[in-house]
N, C-alpha and C positions, 0 to 999 in steps of 0.2 A: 209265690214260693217256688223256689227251684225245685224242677223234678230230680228226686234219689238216683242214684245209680248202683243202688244194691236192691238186691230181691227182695229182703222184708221189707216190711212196713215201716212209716215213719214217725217216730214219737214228738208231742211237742208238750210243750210250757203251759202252767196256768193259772187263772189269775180266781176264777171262782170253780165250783165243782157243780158239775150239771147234775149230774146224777150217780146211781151206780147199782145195777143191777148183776144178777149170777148170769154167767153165761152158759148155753145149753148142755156142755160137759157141767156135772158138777167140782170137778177141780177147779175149774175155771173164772176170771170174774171179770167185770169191763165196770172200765173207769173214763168219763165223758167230761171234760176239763175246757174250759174255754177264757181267752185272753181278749184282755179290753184293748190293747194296741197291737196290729197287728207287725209295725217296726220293729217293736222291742222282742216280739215272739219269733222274728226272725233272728236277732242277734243270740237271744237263745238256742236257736236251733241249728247256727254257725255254720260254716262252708261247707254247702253241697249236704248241710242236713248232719255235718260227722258228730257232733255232739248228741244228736237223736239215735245215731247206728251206734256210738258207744253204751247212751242207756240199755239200747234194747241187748248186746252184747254183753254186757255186768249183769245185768237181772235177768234175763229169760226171759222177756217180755214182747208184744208186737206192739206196736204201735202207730195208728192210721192217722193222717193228718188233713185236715180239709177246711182251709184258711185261716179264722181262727180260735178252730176245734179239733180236739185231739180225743182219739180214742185207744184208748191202752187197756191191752188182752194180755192176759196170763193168771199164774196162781194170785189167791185174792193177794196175799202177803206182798206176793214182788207188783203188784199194781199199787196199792199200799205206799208200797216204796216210792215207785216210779211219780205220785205225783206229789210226794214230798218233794223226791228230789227237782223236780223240775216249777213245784214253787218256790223253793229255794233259790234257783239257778234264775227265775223270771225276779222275785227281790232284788237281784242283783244289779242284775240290767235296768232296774227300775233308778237305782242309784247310781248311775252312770259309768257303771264298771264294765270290762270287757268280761265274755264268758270262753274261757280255754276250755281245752281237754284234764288241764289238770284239776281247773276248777270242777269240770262234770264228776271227776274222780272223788276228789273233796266234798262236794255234795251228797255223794251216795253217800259214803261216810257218816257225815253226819247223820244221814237221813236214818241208816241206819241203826244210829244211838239214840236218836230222840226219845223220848220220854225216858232213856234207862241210865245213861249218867250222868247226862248235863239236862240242868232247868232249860222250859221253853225260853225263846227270847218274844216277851210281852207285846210288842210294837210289832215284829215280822211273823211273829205266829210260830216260830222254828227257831230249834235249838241253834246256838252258834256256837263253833270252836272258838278259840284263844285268838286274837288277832294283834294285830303291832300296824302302825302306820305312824308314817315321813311324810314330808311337806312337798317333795318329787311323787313320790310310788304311792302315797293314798295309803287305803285300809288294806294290807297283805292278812287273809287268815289264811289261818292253818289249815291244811288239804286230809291230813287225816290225825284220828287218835294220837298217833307218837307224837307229828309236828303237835300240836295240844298242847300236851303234854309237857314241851321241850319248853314250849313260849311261858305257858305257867310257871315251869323251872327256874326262868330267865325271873322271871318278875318276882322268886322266892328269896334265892340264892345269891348270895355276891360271889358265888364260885360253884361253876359248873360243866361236868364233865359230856359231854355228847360225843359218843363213837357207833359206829353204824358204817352199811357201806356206801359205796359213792351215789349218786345222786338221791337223796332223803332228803337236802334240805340243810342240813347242817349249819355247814358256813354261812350259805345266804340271807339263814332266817337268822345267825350272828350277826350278820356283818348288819341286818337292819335291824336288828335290838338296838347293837351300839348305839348307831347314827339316830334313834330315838332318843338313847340318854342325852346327848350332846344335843338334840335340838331342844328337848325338855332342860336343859340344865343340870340335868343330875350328873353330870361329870363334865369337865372343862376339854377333854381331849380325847382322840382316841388313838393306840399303840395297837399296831398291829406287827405280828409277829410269826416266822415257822421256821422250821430247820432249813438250813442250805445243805441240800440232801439231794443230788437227783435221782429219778426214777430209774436204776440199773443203767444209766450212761457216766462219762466221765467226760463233762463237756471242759474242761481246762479252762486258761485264763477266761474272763468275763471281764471288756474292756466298758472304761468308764468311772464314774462317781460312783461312792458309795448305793445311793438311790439304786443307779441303771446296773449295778450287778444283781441288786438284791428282786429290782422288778419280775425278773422272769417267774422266780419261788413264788412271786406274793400277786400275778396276775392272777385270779380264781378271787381274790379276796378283792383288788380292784373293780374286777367287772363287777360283786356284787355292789360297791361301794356307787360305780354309775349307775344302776337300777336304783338306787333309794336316794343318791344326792346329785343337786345340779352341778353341771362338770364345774363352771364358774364356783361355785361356792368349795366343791372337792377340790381344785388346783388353788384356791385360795387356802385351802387350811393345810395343804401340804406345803405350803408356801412357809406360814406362820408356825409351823410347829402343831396346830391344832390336830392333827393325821398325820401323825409319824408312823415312817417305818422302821423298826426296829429290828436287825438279825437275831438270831436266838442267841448266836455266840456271843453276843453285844450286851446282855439285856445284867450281867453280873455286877454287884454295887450299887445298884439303881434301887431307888424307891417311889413307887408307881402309885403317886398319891392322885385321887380327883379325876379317875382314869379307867377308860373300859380299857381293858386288854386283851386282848386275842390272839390262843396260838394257834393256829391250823397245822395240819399233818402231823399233829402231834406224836402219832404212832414212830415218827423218824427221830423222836426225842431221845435221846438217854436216858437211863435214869438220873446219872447227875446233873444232868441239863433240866431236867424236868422238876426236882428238886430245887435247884439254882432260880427256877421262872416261877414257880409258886409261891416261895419265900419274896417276891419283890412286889406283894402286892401288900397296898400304902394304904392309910384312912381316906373312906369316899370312892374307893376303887371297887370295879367287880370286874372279874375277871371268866373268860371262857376260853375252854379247852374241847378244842375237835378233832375228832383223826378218825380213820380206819385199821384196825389193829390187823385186819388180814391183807394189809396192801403195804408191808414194811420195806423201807428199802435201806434200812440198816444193814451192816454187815453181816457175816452168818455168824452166831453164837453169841449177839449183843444182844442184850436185852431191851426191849421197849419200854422207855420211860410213864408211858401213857397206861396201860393193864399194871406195871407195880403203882401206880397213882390212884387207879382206881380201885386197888383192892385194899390198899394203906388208908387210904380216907373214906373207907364206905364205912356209914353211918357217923360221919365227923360232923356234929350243927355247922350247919351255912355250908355245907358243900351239897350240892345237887346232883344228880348222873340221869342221864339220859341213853335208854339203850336202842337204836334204831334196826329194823331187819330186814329181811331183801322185800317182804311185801311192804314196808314203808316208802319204797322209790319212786317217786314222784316224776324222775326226769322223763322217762318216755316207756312206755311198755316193753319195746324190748329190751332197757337198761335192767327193768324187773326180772325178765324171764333170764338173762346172761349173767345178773348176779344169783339168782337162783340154782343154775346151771355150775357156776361155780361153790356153791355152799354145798350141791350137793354130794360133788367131789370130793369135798373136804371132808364132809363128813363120811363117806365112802371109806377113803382113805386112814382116815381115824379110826374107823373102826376094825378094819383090817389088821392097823398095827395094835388095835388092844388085844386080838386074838392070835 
């Protein structure tokens, strides 16, 4: 094992529980964890150890490591945690999955809830979120409660509203719902769809086919589209009609039969656009709707098609909503602490002008 290069201690993975005795402080408690492959406890414990410095950073824990045995010190409760989560994160590795930081994230999480909202999973001994998996990307679960939440949604709803700010998950965990139905069959096609809006610029003509104007808007839903399907099979079904892309201004008189549909940045909709895109969904279709309502790049004094959408359909059977928050952000820590940073402005500011 690579030596750490941070001052505490290092946590690891495990596969059976040695022991656990109180430690000399009475707050205190240690938990003695040992792994039967010392390979797989390495992938666990990821480059230069960051996935052990992030447990110990989330929960307040130490964590000593010494081949492959791990001894984890802190309050009984976050040890508790700590080797949930890190039998959790060793299941994983066990099934041939890579271990991230978001996954580490994901894990606490669950670990977290166990025993309080979701049943155990019988076979791995620990609760599991919601998960989705393609024939490229394997078994994607869900990293926290909302992602859960959202994918439950997905599998309830043939129409459902997800808004939250940017990096949560959103679109990507859309974009491979979709490409599940169409590999399953439950839909023959998928239509993807978002305003041609840019973000506070006015970039003029956009030379080209139809496609190569619309690409730029609709890259964020492509890349997710190369994470979950092989490019071969992706540039075949753009090929064939099976992966269309559709402008929002385009999408009027159509009946969107046999079809996932997805509109991303929905917050940049109108309301009569938005109106206009909800009515064209066909028998066999389900449809989803994403945006960020505080990232509009409407004009000043238009209204957002997305917030009147979801206040007009709450509580309508077969519409879902999904509400995501800045501690939902998945993409990287400091995407959490800068959308934080900014909610809290907002709310500053609000409240300011109610006084």
């Amino acid at each position: 094992m690579k030596p750490s290069d941070r001052s505490t201690p290092l946590a690891i993975p495990p596969a059976r529980t040695e022991g656990k005795r109180a430690a000399p402080d009475a707050e205190a408690a240690e938990v003695n964890l040992a792994f039967e492959d010392n390979r797989l406890a390495s992938l666990v414990f990821g480059h230069y150890d960051q996935n052990l410095a992030k447990l110990e950073r989330r929960l307040g824990i130490a964590a000593i490591a010494n081949g492959n045995l791990v001894t984890i010190k802190g309050p009984p409760e976050a040890c508790e945690h700590a080797r949930l989560v890190l039998e959790n994160l060793y299941q994983r590795v066990r099934t041939g999955h890579a271990v991230t930081l978001g996954d580490v994230d994901g894990a606490i999480q669950e670990g977290a809830l166990q025993g309080t909202l979701f049943p155990k999973d019988a076979d791995a001994g620990r609760i599991a979120f919601e998960q989705i998996g393609t024939r490229r990307k394997g078994p994607v679960r869900a990293r926290n409660a909302a992602q859960d939440h959202y994918l439950r949604t997905l599998k309830r709803h043939e129409l459902v509203f997800a808004e939250g700010p940017a990096g949560t998950g959103k679109t990507w965990l859309a974009v491979g719902y979709a490409v599940l139905l169409l590999e399953q069959g439950a839909v023959e096609r998928l239509i993807l769809s978002r305003p041609a809006v840019e973000a506070g610029e006015r970039l003029g003509f956009l030379p080209g086919d139809m496609r190569e104007k619309v690409d730029p808007y609709l890259r964020p839903i492509f890349d997710a589209l190369n994470d979950f399907m092989d490019p071969r099979m992706l540039e075949r079904g753009m090929q064939t009609g099976m992966i269309e892309v559709a402008p929002l201004a385009f999408m009027r008189g159509r009946t969107l039969s046999n079809a996932c549909v997805l509109l991303d940045e929905a917050q940049n909709a109108t309301s009569i656009q938005m109106k206009m895109f909800l009515t064209r969904l066909g028998e066999g279709s389900r449809m989803i709707v994403t945006g960020d309502p505080t990232q509009t790049d409407l004009p000043p004094g238009q209204k957002s098609g997305l917030a009147e959408a979801i206040q007009l359909l709450a509580g309508v059977e077969g519409v879902g909503h999904v509400k995501f928050k800045e501690g939902d952000v998945v993409r990287h820590d400091l995407v959490r602490r800068i959308v934080g940073a900014y909610e809290s402005a907002h709310r500053t500011q609000d409240e300011k002008a109610r006084r």
